[in-house]
Backbone as ProteinMPNN parsed JSONL, in Angstrom:
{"seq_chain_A": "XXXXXXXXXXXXXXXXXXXXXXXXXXXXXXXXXXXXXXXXXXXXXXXXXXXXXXXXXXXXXXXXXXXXXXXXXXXXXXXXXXXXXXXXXXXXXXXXXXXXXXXXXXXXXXXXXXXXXXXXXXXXXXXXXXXXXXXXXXXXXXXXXXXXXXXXX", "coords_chain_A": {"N_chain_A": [[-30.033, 48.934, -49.435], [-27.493, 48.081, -48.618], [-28.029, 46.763, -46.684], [-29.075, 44.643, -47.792], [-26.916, 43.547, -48.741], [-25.122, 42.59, -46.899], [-26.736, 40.966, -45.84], [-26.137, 38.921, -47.801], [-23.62, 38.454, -47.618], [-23.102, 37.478, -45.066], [-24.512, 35.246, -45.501], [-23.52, 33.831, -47.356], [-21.132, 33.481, -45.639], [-21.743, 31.662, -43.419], [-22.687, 29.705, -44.797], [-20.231, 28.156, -45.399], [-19.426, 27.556, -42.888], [-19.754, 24.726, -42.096], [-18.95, 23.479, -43.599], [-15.716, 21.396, -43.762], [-12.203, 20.454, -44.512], [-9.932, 18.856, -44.063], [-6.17, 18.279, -44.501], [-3.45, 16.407, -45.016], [-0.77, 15.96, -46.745], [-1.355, 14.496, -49.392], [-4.045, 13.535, -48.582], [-6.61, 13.981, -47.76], [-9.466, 14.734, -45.301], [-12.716, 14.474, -44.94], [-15.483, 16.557, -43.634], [-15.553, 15.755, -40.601], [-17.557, 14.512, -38.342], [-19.936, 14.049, -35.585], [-22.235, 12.355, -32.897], [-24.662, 13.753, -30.977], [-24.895, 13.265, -27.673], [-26.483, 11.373, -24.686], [-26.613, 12.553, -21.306], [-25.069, 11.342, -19.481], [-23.573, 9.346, -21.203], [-20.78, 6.996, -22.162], [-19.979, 6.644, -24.228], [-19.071, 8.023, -27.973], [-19.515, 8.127, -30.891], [-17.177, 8.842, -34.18], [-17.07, 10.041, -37.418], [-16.62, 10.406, -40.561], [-14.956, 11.379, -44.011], [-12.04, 9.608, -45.904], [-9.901, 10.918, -47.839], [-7.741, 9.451, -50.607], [-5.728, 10.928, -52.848], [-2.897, 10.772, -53.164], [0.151, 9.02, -54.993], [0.346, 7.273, -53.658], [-0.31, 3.784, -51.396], [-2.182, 4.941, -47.805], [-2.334, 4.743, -44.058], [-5.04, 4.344, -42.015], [-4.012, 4.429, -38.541], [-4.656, 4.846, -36.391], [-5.75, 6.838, -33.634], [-6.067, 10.1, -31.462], [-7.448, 11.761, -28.897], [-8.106, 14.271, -26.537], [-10.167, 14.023, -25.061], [-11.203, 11.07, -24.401], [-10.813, 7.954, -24.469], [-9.663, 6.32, -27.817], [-10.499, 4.136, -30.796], [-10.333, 2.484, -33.841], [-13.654, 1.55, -35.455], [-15.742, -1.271, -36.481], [-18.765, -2.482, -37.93], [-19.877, -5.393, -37.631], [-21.478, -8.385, -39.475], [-22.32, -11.17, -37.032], [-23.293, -14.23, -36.491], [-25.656, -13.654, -37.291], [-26.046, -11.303, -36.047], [-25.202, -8.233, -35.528], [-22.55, -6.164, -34.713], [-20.212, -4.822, -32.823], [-16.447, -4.29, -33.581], [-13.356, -4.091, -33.02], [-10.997, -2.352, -35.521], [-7.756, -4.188, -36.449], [-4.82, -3.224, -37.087], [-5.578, -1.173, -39.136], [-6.89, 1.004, -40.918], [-6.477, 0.906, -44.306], [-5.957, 3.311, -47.076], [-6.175, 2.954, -50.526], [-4.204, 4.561, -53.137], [-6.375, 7.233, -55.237], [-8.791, 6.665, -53.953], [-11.444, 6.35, -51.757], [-12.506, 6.134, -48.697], [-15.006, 5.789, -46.689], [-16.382, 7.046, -43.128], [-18.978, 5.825, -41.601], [-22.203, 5.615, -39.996], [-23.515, 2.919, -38.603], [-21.442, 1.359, -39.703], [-17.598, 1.545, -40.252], [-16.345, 3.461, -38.357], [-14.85, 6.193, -35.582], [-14.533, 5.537, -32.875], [-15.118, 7.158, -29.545], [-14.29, 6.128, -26.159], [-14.941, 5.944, -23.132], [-15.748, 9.077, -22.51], [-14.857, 12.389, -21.368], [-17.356, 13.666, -20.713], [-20.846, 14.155, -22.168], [-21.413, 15.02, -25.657], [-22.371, 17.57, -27.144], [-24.724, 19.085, -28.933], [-23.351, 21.276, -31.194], [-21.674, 21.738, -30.704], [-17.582, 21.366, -30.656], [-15.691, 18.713, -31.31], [-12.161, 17.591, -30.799], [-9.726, 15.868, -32.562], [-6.51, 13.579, -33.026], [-5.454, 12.173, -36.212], [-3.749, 9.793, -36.853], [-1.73, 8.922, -38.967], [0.389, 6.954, -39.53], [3.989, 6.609, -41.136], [3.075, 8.367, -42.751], [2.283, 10.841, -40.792], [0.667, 12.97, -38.758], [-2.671, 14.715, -38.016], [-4.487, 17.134, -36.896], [-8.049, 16.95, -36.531], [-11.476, 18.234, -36.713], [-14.418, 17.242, -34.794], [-17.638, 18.388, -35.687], [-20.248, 18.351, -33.586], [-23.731, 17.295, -34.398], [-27.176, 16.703, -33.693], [-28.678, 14.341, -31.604], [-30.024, 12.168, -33.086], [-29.071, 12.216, -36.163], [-28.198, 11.475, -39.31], [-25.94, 11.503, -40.397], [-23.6, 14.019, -42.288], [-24.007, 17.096, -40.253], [-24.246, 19.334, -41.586], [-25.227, 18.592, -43.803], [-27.788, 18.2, -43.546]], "CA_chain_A": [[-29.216, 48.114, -50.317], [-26.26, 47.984, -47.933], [-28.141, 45.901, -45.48], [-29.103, 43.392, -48.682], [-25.078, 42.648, -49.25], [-24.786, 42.354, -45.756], [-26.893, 39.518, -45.459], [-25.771, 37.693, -48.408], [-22.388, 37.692, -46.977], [-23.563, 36.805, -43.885], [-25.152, 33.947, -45.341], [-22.677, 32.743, -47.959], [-19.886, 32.833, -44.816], [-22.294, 30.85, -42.839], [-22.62, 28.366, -45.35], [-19.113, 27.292, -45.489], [-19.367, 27.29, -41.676], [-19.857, 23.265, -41.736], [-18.045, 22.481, -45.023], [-14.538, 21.662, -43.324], [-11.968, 19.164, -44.525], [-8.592, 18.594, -43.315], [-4.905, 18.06, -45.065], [-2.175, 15.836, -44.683], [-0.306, 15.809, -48.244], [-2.266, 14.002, -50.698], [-4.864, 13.131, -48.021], [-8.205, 14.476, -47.253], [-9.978, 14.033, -44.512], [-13.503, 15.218, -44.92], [-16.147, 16.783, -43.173], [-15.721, 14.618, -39.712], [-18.433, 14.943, -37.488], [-20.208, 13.325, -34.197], [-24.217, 12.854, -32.47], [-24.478, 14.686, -29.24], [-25.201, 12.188, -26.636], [-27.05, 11.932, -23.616], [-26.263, 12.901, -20.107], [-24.446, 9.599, -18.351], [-23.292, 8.741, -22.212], [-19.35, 7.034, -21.658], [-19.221, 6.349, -25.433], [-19.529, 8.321, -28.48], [-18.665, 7.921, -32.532], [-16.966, 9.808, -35.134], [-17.895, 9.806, -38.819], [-15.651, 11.162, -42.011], [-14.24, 10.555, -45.091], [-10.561, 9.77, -46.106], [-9.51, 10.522, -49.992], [-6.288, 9.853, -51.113], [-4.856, 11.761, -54.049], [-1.587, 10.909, -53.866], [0.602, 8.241, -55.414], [0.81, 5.779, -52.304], [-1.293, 3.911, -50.379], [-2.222, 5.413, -46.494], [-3.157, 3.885, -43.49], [-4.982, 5.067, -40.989], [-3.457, 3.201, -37.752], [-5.146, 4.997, -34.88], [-6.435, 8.33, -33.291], [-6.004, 9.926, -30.488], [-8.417, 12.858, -28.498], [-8.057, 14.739, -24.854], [-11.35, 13.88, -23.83], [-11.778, 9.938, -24.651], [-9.903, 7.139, -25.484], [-9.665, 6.024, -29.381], [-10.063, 3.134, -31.527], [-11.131, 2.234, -34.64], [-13.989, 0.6, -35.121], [-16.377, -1.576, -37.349], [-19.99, -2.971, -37.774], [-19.815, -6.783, -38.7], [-22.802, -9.378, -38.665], [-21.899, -12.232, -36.39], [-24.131, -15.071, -35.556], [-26.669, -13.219, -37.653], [-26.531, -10.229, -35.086], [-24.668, -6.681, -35.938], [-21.635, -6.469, -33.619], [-19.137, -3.558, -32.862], [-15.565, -4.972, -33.366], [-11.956, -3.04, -33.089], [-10.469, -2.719, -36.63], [-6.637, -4.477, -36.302], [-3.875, -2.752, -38.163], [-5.871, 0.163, -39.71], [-7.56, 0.83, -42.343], [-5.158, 1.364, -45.952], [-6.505, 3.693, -48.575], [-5.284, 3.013, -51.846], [-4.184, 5.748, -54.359], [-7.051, 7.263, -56.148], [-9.697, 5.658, -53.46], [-12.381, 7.067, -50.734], [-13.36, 5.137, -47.59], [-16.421, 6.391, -45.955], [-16.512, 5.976, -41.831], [-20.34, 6.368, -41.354], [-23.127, 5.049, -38.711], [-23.53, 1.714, -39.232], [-19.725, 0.721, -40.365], [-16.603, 2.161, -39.695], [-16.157, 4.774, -37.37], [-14.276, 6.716, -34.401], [-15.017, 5.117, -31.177], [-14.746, 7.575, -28.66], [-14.584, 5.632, -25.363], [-14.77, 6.623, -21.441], [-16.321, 9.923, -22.499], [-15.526, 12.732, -19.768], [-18.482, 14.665, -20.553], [-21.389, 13.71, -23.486], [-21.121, 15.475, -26.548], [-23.547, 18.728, -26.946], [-25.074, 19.321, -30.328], [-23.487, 22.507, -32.055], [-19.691, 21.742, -30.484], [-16.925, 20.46, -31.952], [-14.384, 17.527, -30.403], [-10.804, 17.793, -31.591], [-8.654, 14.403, -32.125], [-5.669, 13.403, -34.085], [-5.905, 11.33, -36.817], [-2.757, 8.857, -37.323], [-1.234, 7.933, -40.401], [1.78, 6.675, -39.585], [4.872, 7.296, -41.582], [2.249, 10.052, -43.385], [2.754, 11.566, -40.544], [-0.669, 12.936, -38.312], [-3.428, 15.468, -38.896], [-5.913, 17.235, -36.114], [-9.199, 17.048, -37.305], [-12.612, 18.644, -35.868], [-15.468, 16.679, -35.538], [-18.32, 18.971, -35.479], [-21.427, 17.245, -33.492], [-24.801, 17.75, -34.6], [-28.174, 16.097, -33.227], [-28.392, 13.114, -31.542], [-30.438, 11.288, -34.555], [-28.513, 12.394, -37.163], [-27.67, 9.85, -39.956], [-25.138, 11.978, -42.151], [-22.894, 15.052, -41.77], [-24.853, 18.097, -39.684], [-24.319, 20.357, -43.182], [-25.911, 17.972, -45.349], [-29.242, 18.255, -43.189]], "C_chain_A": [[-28.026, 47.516, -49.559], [-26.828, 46.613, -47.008], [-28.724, 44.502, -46.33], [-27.324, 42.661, -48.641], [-24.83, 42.26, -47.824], [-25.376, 40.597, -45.23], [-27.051, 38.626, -46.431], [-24.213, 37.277, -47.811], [-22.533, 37.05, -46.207], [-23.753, 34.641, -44.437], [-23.642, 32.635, -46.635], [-21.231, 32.226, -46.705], [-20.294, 31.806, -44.264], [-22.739, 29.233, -43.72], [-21.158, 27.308, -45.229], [-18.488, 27.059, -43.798], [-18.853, 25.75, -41.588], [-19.032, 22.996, -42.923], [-16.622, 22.519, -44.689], [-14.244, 19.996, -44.0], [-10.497, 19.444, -43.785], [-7.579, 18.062, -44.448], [-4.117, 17.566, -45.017], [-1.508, 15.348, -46.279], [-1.086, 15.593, -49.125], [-3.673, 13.423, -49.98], [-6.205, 13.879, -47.437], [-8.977, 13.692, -46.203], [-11.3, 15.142, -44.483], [-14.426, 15.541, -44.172], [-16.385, 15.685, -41.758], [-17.018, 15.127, -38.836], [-18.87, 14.002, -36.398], [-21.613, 13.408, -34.542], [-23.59, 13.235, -31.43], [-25.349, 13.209, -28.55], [-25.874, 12.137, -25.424], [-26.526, 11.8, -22.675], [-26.008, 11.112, -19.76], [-23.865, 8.798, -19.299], [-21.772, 8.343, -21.367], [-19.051, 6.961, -23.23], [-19.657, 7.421, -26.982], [-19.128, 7.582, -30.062], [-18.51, 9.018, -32.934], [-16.967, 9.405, -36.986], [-16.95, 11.017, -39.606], [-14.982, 10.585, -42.896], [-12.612, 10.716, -45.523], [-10.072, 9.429, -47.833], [-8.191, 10.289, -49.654], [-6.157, 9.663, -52.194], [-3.86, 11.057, -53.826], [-1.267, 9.195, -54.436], [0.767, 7.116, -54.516], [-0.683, 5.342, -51.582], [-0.734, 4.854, -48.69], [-2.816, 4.646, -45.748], [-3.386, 4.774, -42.31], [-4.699, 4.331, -39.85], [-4.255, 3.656, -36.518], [-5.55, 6.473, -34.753], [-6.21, 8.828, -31.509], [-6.824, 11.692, -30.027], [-8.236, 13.062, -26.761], [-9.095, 14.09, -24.229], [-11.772, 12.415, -23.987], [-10.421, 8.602, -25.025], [-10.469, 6.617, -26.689], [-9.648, 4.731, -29.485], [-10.719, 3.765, -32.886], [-12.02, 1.068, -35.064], [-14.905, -0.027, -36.331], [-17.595, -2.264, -37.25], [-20.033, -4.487, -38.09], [-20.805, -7.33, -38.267], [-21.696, -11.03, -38.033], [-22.562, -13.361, -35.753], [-26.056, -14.44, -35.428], [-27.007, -11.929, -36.919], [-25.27, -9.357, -35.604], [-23.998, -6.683, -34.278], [-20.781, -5.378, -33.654], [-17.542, -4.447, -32.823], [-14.36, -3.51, -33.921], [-11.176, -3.362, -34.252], [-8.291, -3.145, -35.881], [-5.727, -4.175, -37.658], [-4.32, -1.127, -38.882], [-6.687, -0.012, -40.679], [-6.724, 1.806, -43.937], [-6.362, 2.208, -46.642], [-5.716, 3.556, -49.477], [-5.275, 4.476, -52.599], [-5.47, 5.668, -55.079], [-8.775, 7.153, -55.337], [-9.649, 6.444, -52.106], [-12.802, 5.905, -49.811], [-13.802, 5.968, -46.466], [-16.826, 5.619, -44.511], [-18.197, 6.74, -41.833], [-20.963, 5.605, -40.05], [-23.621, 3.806, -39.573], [-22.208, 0.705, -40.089], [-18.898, 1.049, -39.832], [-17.044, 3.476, -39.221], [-15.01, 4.951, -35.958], [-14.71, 6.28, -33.45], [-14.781, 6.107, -30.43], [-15.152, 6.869, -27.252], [-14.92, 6.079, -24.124], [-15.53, 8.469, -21.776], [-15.946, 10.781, -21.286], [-16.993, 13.296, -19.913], [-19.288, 14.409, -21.879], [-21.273, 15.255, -24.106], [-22.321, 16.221, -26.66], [-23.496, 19.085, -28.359], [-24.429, 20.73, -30.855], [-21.938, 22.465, -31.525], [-19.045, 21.385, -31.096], [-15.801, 20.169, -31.034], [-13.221, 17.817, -31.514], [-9.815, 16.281, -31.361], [-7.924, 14.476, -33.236], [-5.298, 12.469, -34.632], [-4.229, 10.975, -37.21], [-2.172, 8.429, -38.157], [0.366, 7.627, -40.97], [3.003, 6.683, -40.248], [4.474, 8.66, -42.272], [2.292, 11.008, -42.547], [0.696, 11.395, -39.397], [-1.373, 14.52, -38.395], [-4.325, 15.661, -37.454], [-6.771, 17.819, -37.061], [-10.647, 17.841, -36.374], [-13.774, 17.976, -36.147], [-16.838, 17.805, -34.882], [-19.758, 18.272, -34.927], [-22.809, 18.11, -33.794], [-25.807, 16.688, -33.468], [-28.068, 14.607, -33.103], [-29.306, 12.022, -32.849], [-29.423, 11.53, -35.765], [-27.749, 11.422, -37.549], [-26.333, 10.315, -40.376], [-24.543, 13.357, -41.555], [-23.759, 15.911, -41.235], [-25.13, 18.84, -40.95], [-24.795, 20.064, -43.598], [-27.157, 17.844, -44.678], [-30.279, 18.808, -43.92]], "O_chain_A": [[-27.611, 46.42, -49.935], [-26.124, 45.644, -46.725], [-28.84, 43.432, -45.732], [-26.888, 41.515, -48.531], [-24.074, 41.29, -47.782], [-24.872, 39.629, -44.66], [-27.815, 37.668, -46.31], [-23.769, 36.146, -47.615], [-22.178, 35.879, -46.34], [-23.392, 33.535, -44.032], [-23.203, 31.485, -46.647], [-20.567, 31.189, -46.735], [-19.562, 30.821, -44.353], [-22.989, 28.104, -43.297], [-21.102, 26.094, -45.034], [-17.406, 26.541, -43.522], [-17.749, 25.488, -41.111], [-18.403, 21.939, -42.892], [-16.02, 23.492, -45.143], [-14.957, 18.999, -44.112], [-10.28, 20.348, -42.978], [-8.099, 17.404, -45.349], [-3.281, 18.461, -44.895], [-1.916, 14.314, -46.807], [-1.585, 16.543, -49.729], [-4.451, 12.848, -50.741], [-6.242, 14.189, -46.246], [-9.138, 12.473, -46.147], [-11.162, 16.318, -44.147], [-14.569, 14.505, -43.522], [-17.298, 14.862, -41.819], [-17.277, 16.33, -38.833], [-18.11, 13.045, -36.25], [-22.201, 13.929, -35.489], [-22.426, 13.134, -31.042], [-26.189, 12.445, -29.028], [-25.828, 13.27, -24.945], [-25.714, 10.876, -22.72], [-26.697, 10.096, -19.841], [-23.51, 7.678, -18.932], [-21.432, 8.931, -20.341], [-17.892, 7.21, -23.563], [-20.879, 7.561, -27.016], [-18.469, 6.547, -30.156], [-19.115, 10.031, -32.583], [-16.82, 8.264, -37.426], [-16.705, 12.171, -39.256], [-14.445, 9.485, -42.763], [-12.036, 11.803, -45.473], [-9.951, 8.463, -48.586], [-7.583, 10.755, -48.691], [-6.343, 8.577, -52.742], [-3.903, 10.264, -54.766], [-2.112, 8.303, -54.369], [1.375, 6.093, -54.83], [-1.683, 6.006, -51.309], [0.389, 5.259, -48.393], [-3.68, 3.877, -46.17], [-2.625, 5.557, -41.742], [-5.203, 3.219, -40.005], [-4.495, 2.82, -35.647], [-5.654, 7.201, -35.74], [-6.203, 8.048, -30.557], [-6.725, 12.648, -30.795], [-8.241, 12.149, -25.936], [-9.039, 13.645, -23.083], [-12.958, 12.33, -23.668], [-9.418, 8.618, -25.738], [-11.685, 6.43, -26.722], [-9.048, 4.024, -28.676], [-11.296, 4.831, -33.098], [-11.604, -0.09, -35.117], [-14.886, 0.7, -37.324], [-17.582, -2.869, -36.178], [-20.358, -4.62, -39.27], [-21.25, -7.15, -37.133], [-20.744, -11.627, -38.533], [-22.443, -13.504, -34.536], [-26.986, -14.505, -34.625], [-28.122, -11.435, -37.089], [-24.339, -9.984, -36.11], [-24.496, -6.983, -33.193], [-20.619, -4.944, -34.794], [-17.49, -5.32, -31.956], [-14.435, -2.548, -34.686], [-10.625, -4.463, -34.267], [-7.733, -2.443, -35.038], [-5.821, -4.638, -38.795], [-3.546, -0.19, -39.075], [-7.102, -1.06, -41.174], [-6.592, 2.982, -44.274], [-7.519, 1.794, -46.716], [-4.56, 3.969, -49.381], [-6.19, 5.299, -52.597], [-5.88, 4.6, -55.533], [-9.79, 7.476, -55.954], [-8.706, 6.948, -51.496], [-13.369, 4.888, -50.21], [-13.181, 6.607, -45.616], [-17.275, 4.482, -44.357], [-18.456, 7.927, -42.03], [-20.242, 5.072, -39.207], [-23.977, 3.723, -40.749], [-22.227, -0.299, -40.801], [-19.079, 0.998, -38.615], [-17.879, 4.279, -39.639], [-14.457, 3.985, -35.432], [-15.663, 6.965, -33.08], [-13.56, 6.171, -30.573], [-16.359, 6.94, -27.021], [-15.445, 7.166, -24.367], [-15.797, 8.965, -20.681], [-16.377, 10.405, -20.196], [-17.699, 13.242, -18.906], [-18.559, 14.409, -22.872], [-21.118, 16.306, -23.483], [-23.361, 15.659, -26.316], [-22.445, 19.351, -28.942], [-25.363, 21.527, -30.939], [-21.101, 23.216, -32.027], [-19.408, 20.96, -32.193], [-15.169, 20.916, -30.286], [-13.34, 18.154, -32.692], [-9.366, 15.807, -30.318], [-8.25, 15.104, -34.243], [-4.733, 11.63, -33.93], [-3.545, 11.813, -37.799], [-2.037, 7.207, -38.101], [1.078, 7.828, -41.954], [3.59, 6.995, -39.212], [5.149, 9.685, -42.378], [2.343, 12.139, -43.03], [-0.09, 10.453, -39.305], [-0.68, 15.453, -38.8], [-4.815, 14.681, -36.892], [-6.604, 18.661, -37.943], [-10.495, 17.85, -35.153], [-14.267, 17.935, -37.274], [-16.938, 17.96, -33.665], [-20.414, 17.652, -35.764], [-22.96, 19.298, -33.51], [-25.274, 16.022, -32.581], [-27.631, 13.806, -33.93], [-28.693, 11.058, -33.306], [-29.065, 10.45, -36.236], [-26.977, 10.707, -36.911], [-25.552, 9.433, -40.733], [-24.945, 13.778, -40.47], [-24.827, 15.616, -41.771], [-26.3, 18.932, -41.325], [-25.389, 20.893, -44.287], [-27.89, 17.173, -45.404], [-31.429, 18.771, -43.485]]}, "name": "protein", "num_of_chains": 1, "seq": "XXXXXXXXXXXXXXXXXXXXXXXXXXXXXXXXXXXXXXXXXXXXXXXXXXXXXXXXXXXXXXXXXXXXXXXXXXXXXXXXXXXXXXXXXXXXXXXXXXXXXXXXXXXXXXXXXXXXXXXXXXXXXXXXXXXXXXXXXXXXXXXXXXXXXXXXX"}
């Protein structure tokens, strides 16, 4: 019986393994995550969502990580072709209101890469939100295919 409770704990701790969000007042920053990349990669992305609760808008203005340089970035069609372009100024959340960086839209650029990203690690950068103040976040990387957070697999 003992070794039944044992591995429900086990398993309910291990669930909330991947379910991470992050805090900055009225701001959520949810579940960020990465793909693992291959050997000779220089670039990666990061992927998460930003609520804000509180009474103000937020902006996110920038990011910054030990192992890469930062932007932020976005998917636009241009000349009928899908284009990577550097968001200018940030991106505002309004009070009340979720904006979702995913694959295929907004996201974390990580640039210059020293070393590609290994499935089951987790990169650490700090997320910007200027007079709000700033927030380190973890992005946990899963598999290089992966569309959608590693947890929600």
């Amino acid at each position: 019986m003992l070794r039944i409770w044992a591995l429900v704990a086990a398993l309910l701790f291990a669930g909330g393994a991947f379910a991470h969000d992050f805090r900055l007042g009225g701001v959520t920053i949810d579940h960020p995550w990465s793909r693992a990349t291959p050997p000779g990669a220089k670039v990666a992305a990061g992927y998460l969502q930003i609520v804000n609760t509180s009474d103000a808008p937020v902006t996110l203005i920038g990011a910054e990580a030990d192992f890469a340089e930062v932007q932020i970035h976005t998917m636009e069609v241009e000349g009928g072709m899908m284009r990577m372009a550097e968001v200018e100024g940030g991106i505002t959340v309004a009070p009340g209101e979720t904006v979702t960086f995913a694959p295929g839209g907004l996201h974390i650029m990580f640039m210059n890469i020293a070393e590609p990203f290994a499935e089951g690690e987790v990169r650490t950068a700090t997320l910007d939100f200027g007079d709000a103040g700033t927030v380190v976040v973890e992005f946990n990387v899963g598999a290089m295919g992966e569309t959608h957070h590693p947890a929600h697999a």
